[in-house]
N, C-alpha and C positions, 0 to 999 in steps of 0.2 A: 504494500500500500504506500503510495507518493503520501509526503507530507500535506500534498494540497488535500489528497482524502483523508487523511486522517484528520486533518483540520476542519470540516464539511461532518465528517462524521460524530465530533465531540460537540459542535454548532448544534447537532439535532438534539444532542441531551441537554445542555448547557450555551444558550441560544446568546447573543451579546444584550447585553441593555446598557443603550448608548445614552450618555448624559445630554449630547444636546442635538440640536438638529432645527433649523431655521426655517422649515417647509413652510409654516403658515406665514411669513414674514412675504417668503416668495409669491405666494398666491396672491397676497396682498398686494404687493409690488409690480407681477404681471398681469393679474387678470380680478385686481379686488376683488376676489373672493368668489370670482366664476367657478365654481368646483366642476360645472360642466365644459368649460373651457381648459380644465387642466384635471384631468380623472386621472384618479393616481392608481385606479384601478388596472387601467394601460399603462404603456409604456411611455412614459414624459422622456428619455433622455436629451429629444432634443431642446428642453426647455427647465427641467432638472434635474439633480441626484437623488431623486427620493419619489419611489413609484412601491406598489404594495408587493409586483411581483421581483423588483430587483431588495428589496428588503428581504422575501424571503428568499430571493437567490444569495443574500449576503449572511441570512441566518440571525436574523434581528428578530430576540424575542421581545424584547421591551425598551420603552422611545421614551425620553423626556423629550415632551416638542416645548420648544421656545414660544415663548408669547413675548416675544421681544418689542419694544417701540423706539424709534430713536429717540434721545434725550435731548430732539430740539422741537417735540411735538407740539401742539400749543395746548393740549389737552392728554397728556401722557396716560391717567386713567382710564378715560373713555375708549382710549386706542387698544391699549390692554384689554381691556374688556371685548373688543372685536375680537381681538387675535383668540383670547377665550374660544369666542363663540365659532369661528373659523376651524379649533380643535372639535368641539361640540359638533360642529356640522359634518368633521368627516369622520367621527364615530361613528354617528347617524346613516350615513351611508353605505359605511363598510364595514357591519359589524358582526361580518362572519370571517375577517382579517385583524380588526382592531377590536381591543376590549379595555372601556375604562378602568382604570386603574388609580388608586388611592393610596393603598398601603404595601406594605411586604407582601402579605397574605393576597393580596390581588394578583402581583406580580406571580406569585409563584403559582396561581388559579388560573391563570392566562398562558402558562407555558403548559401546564396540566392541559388545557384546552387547545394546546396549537394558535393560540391564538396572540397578538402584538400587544402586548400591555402598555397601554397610552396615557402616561404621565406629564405635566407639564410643568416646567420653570419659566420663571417671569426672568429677565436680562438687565437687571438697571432698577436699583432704588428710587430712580426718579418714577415708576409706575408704580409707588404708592405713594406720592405727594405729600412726603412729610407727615404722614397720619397711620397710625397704628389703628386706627378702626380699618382706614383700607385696606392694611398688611392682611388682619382678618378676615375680611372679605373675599379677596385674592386666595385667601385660604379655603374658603366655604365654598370658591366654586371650580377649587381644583388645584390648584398652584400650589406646589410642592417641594420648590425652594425656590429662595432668591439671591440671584445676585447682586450683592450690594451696589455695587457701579457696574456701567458698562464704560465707554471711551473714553468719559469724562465726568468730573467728582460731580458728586449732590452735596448736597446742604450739610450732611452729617457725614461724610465718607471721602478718603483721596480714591481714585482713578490710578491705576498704572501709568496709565497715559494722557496725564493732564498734571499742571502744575500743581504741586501739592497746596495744600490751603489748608486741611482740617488736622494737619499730620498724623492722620491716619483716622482711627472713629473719633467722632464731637460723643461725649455724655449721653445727646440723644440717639445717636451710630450706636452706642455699646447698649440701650433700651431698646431698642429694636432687634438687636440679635437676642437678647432675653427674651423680649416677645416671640421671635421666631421658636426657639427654645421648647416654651409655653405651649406654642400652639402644633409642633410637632412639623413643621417648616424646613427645612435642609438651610446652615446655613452656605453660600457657594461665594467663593475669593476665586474664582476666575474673574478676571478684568480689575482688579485691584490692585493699589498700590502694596509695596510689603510690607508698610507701615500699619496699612488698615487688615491684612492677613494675621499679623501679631496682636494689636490689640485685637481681635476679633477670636482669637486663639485664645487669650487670655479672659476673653467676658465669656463665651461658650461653654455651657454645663453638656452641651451632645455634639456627636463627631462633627467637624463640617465637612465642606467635598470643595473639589477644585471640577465644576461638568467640563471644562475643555480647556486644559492649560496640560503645559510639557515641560523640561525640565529645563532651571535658565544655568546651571552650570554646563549643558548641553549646547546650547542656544541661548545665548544673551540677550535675550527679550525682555523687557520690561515687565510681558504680561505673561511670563514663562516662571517659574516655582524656584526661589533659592531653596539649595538642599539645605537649611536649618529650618526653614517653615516646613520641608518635607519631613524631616524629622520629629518634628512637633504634630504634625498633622499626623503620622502614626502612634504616637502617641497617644492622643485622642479619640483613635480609634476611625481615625476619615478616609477616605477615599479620595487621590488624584486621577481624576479622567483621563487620559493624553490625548490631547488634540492634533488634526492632521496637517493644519495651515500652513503652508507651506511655509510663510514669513514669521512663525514662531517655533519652526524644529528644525531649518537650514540655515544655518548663519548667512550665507552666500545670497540669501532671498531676501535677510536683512537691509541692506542698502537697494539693492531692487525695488522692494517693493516702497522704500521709501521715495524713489523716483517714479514710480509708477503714482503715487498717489498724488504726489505734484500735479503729474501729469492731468490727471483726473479732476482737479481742481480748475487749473487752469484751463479748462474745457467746460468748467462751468455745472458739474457731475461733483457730488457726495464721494468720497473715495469710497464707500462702503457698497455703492450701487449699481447693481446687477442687472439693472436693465439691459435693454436688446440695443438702445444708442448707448448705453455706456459699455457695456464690453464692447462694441465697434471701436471706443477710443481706447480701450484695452488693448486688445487685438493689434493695431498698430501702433501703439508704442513697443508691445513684444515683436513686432515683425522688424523695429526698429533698434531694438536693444534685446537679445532672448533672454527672456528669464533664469537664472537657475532652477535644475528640475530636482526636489525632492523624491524621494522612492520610498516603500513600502522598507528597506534594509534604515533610513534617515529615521523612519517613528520608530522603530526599533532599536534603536541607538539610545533612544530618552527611554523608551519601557526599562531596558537593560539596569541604567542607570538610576532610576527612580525606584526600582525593584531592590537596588543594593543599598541603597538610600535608607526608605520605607518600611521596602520589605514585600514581599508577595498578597501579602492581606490587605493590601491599603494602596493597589490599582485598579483603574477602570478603564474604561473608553470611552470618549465623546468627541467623535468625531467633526462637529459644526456644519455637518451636510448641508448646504443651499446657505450657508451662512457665507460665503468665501468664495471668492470668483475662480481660485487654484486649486488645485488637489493632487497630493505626490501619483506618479506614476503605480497603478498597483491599486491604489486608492480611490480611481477615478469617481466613486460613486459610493452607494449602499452598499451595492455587492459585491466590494472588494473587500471585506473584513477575512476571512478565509485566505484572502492573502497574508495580512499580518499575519495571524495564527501559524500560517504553513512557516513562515519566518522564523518564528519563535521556536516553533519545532526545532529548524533548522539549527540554531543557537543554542539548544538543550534543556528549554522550557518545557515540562511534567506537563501532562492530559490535567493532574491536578491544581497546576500553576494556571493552566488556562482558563480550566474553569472557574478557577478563582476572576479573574482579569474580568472575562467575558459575563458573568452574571452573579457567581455569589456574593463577594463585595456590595455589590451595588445593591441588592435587595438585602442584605444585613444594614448595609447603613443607614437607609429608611424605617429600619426598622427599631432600630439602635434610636432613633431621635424621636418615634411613635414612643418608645418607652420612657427615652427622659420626661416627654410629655406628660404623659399619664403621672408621674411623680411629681411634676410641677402643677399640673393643672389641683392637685389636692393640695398643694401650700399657697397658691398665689391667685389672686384674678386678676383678670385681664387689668392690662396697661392702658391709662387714657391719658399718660403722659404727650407735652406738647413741646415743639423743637423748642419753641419760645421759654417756656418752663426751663427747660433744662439745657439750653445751650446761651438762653439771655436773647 
């Protein structure tokens, strides 16, 4: 048996549950929310990496989908609350492929069933407007962590990638992961400064997760994990996801893609945006300068490394599918993960290492933070602290 089947064959017993994945962001973006216009039921590649039967060619039991909003929205909650409803609608449609999902116990009822366990994380603090009643709410109708920041700080949080301002959590930054805490929330330091990874480390009573970061002793990224937060984060008992982005696991993609985003700018284009005219000014600035190309052997270099770190018990996967305009060679899509895997094989990684990577991790940790829960929610109630209160 090739590595590749061996890798396809331990996917059918221990399927991947991927931390993040941008689908509804995309549908947003190309066809607001035409789900007849983009049936994931067919085959989308020419329009994305995320269709239901390359998910199960790639052996994906369980999805955090992103309900992400940019944090220049003029109404960040309400947009959030689409993206919600955008997951909701394609439950609704395909739900002899996808099955809501809540808890551990879901997760592992949804693999029992053959079926994609559909979880979501919110991308950015700024999609609960400074309000812990919204955090809650966000909670009540599905969201299942959040990412403190995404590109750029809020009110109580640094950003990786924005001038620091708050040096790391405000008062009210460290109430908000309490409440997260509380109400059984994941907290997630992907897109954070390491300022706000540490204090965030330090106020957390339950593991947190990194859903799509890789390792920055690997790749010097900003938004990539110093091995002492990884350390700490095992610790704790959390999960790092590794992410496939090209410009956060190839140093070589580093400077690239930071002319690349100029590039995008000066055309008048979001650097983030995946439209059909902005990868055409994509497209040729790579025909004009090539990119360096990431490979499926490039994520494995950071698994390697975060694993020696960590440790075996405290990886995941979260790959950013439709979140990202690049994807390493190998990786092209959803149903490349059987590639990584065949990798790892290669390199000397256990059926039991895998299955750790690919799905137990990830529904222990959810599960891990349902329990702090349940022990905080009998000492504490709910928080109606306000930024003003407690940051002046």
């Amino acid at each position: 048996m090739t590595s590749l089947e061996s890798a396809r064959e331990l996917l059918r017993e221990f399927p991947v549950a991927d931390g993040h994945n941008d689908l509804p962001w995309a549908l947003r973006e190309q066809v607001r929310y035409d789900l007849d216009a983009r049936d994931v039921a067919a085959d989308q590649s020419a329009h994305l990496h995320t269709d239901i039967p390359r998910l199960r060619q790639g052996g994906v039991g369980a999805q955090y989908w992103s309900v992400y909003v940019r944090t220049d929205s003029p109404d960040p909650v309400a947009a959030t609350l689409e993206q919600i409803d955008c997951v909701r609608q394609l439950l609704a449609r395909h739900p002899g492929d996808l099955r809501p999902a809540l808890t551990a116990a879901d997760m592992e009822a949804a693999r029992g069933e053959g079926r994609i366990a559909s979880l979501m994380g919110a991308e950015g603090g700024h999609s609960i407007a400074n309000s812990l009643g919204t955090l809650r709410g966000l909670y009540g109708l599905g969201v299942r962590y959040l990412t403190l920041t995404h590109n750029d700080n809020v009110d109580w949080a640094d950003s990786a990638t924005d001038e620091p301002r708050a040096g790391g959590l405000t008062a009210f930054g460290r109430e908000v992961v309490r409440e997260m805490n509380r109400v059984g929330m994941l907290v997630d330091l992907s897109h954070v400064a390491a300022t706000t990874m540490r204090d965030a480390l330090d106020t957390s009573t339950a593991p947190v997760v990194f859903s799509h970061s890789s390792a920055r002793a690997v790749c010097d990224h900003p938004r990539n994990i110093p091995d002492d937060v990884l350390e700490r984060l095992a610790a704790g008992g959390g999960v790092a996801m590794v992410t496939f982005v090209p410009k956060f696991v190839l140093q070589a993609a580093v400077d690239w893609t930071a002319a690349a985003d100029e590039n995008m700018r000066a055309h008048g284009f979001h650097h983030l945006d995946t439209t059909a005219e902005a990868m055409k000014v994509h497209r040729a600035f790579e025909e004009r300068r090539p990119r360096p190309v990431a490979t499926v052997a490039t994520v494995a270099d950071h698994l390697d490394h975060m694993r020696e770190v960590a440790g075996i018990d405290h990886l995941g996967i979260g790959g950013d599918y439709d979140g990202t305009a690049f994807t390493p060679d190998g990786l092209d899509d959803v149903s490349g993960y059987p590639n990584l895997l065949a990798e790892l094989l290669e390199r000397g990684w256990s059926k039991a290492d895998l299955a750790k990577l690919t799905w137990k991790n990830a529904v222990r940790v959810l599960g891990a933070a349902e329990d702090v829960a349940r022990g905080l929610q009998a000492t504490r109630s709910p928080s109606n602290a306000t930024i003003d209160s407690l940051d002046g």
